[in-house]
N, C-alpha and C positions, 0 to 999 in steps of 0.2 A: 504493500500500500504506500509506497515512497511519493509517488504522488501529491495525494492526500493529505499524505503528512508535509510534504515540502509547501501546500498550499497553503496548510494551513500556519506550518510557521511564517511563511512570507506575510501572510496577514497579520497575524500578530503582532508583527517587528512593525506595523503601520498602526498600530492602537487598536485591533480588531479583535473579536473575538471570534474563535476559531473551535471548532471540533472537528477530529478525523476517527473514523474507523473503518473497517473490513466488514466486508460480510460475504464468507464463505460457499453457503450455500450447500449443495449434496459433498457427501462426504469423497467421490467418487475421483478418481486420478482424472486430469485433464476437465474438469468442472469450472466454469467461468467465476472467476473473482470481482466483484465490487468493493471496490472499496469508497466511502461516503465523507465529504466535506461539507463541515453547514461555517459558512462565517456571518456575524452580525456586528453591528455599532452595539449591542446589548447585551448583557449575558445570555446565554444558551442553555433553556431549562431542559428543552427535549432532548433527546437520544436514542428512539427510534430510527434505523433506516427509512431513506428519503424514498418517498415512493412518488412525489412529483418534483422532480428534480427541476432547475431554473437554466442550470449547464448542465454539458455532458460529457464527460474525453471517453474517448474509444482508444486504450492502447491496442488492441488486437484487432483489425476490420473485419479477421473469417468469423466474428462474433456475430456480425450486421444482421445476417439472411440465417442463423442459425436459432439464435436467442430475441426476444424482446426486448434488445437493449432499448428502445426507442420509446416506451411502455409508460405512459404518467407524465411524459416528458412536456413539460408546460409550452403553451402557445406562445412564439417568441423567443423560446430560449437557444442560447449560444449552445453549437454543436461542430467539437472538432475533434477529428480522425485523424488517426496515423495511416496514413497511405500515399502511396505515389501515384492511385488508379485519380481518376478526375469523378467528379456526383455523377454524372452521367454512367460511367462506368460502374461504378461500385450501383446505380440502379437506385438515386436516391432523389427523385425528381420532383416525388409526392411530399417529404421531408423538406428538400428546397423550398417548395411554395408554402411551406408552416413557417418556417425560421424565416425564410427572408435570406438573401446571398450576402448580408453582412453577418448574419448571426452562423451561417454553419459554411465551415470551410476543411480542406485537409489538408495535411502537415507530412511533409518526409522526413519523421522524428524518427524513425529507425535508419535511414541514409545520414544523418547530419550525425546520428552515434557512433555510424558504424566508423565515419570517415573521421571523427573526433578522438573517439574511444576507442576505436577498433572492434570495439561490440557492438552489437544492434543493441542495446539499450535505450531505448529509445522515451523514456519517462521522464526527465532533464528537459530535453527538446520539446516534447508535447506541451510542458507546462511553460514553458515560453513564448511557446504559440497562441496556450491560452491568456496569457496575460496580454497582449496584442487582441487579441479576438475580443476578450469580455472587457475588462477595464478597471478587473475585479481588483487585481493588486498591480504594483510597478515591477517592471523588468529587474530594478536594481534590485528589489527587494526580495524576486525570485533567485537571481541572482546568490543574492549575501547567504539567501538559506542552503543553494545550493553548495555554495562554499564551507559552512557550518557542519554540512552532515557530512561530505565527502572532502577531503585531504588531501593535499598533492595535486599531481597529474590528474586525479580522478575526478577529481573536484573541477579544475579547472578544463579540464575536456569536458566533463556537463554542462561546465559554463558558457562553453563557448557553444556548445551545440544548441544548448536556449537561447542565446543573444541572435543565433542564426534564424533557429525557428521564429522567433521573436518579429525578425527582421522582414523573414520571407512572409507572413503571415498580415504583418502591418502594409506594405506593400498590394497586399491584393483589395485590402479592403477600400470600402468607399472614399474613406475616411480615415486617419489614425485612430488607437484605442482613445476617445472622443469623452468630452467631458457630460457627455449625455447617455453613453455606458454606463459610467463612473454613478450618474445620479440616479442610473435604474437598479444598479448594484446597489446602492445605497437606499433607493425605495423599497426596495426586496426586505435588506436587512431591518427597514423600521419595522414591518410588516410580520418576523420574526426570524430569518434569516435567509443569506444568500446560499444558497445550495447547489453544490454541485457532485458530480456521482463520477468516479473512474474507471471505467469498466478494461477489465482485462484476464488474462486467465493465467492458470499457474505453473505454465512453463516459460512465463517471463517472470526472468529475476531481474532486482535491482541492485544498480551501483554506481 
């Protein structure tokens, strides 16, 4: 759930409050993992998984046509993928016209890993892309946590692979991550909090 948890620290280091957990799911080898972000400007009483999520990251795209990642997922909300296919491709046209082509895009978070880290890790990148996409938190901020939890090389090849996702992500959009993002993230969170859900399954590791 590195993800999740990198969200949620990056919020934090911004005055936010943040929760992150997993949720598992069948106990079964190769079973898809969620793991859940809620942040607010307020404290967080609940702790239920989010079952209408406001964002969404897809680390794994064979998830799309398999699972109901897409399942609760509110009208309007930000939605990005790790893939190199285009929406047309991946067959996500019906999902286009909900989100809107500023709120769902996808990311070559497993390419900017591989070519970073030498791994396809691609969780670093994604959430680069996210912070470009939503407006939820700052790059630097993704940034410093990514530097916090990994050491070294490791660290700074995640880092660079989110400044990239970051960059490529900002680029496509209408607009940059826009201060009218910023104030729907911020409407969400008066509301009771920003929510976001990372789906992926458990033959990706993190580092």
């Amino acid at each position: 759930m590195t993800t999740a948890e990198l969200l949620a620290a990056a919020a934090f280091s911004e005055g936010q409050h943040a929760q992150a957990f997993p949720s598992f799911g069948s106990e079964r080898t190769g079973a898809p993992v969620v793991s859940f972000c809620r942040l607010s400007g307020a404290p967080i009483r609940r702790h239920e998984p989010i079952v209408s999520p406001d964002a969404l990251m897809i680390v794994d795209p064979t998830l799309i046509h398999q699972v109901d990642v897409f399942g609760g997922l509110e009208e309007g909300a930000y939605v990005l993928i790790n893939s190199s296919r285009s929406l047309h491709d991946l067959q996500l046209e019906d999902l286009l016209a909900r989100c809107g082509p500023e709120r769902l895009r996808t990311v070559i978070a497993t390419d900017l890993a591989r070519q970073e880290l030498g791994r396809p890790l691609p969780n670093a990148a994604l959430l680069g892309g996210f912070a470009a996409l939503s407006g939820a938190v700052s790059i630097d901020s993704v940034l410093a946590a990514i530097r916090r939890r990994f050491k070294g090389e490791v660290g700074e090849g995640n880092a660079r692979a989110a400044q990239r996702a970051f960059e490529l992500v900002a680029a496509e959009l209408p607009e940059p991550a826009s201060a009218a993002a910023g104030a729907a993230a911020g409407a969400a969170a008066g509301a009771g909090a920003h929510a976001s859900a990372a789906a992926t399954s458990p033959g990706a590791h993190d580092e």
